[in-house]
C-alpha positions in Angstrom: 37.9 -66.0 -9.0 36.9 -68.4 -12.3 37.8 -66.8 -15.8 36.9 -68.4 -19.2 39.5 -69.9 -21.3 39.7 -69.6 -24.9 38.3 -73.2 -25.2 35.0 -72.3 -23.1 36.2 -74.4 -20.0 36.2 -72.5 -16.2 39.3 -72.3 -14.5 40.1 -70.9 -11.2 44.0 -69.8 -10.3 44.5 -73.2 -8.3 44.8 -75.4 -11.8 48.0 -73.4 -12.7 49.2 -73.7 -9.5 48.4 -77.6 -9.4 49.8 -77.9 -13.0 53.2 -76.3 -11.2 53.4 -78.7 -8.6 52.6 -81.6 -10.9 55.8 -80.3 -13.7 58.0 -80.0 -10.2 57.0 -83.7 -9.2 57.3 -85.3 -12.8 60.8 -83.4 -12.9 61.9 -84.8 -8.9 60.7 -88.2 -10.4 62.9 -88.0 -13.7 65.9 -87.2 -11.2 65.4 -90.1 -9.2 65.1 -92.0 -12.5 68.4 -90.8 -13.8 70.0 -91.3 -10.5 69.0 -95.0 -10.2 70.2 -95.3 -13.5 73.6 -94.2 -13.4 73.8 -95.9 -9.5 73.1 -99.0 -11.2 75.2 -98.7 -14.6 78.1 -97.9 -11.9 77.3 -101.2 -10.0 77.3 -103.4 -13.3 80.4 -101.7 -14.2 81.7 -102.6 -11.1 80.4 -106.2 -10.9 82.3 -107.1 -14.5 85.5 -105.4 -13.5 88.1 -108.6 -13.4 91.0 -106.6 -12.3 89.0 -106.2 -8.9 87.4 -109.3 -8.5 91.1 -110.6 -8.6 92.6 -107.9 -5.9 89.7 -108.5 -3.9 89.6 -112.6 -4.3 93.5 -112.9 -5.3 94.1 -116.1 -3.1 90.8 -117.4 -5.5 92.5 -116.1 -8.5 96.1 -118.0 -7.7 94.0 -121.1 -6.8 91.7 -121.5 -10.3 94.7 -120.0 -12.5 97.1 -123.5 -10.7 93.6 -125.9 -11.3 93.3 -124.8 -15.2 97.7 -124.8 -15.8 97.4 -128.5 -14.0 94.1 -130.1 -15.3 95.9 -128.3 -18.7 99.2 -129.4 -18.2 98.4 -133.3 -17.2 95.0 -133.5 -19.2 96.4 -133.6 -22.0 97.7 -137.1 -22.2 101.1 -135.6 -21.8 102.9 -137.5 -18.8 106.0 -138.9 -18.8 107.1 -141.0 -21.4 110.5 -143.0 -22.4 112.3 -141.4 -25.3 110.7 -142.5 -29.0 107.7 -143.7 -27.3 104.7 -142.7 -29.3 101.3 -140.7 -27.9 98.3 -143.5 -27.2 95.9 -140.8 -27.6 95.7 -137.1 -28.5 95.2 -134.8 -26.0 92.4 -132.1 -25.1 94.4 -129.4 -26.9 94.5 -131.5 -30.1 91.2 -132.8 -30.0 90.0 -129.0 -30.0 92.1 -127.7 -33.0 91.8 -130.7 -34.7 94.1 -133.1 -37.0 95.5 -130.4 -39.3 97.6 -128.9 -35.7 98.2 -132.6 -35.1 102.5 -132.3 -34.7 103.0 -128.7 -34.8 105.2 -127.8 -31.6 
């Protein structure tokens, strides 16, 4: 059966079923949006999480923490020196904060 509209056009009772499926598959489609979203908000989340990276990688963890306390520890210019001998250079740590720390313990 066609009826008139107010604005002159024909319309059968299909179009109001069509517009119902089309509102049901926009609304599916903003689900799946949402769902993606928050799957992959969880995931960064996850990804920049340090605590677990270290209990999942902890033998990589003890390993770089022991390289950065040695290459800090001995790159310094720091070694072993008799007593009242003076620094040749500054080290790393100096050279970073600059003169004004120079002598501070």
């Amino acid at each position: 059966m066609i009826r008139r509209e107010g604005d002159g056009h024909a319309h059968d009772g299909s179009s109001e079923e069509e517009i119902a499926e089309i509102r049901a598959a926009i609304e599916r489609a903003r689900e799946q949006v949402t769902s993606s979203a928050l799957a992959i908000r969880r995931e960064v989340l996850e990804s920049l999480d340090w605590r677990r990276w270290v209990a999942r990688r902890l033998g990589v963890a003890v390993a770089a923490a022991f390289a950065v306390g040695f290459l800090g520890g001995f790159g310094g210019g720091r070694g072993r020196r008799p007593p009242g001998a003076r620094r040749r250079s500054e080290g790393w740590l100096e050279r970073l904060l600059g003169p004004e720390r120079r002598g501070r313990a």
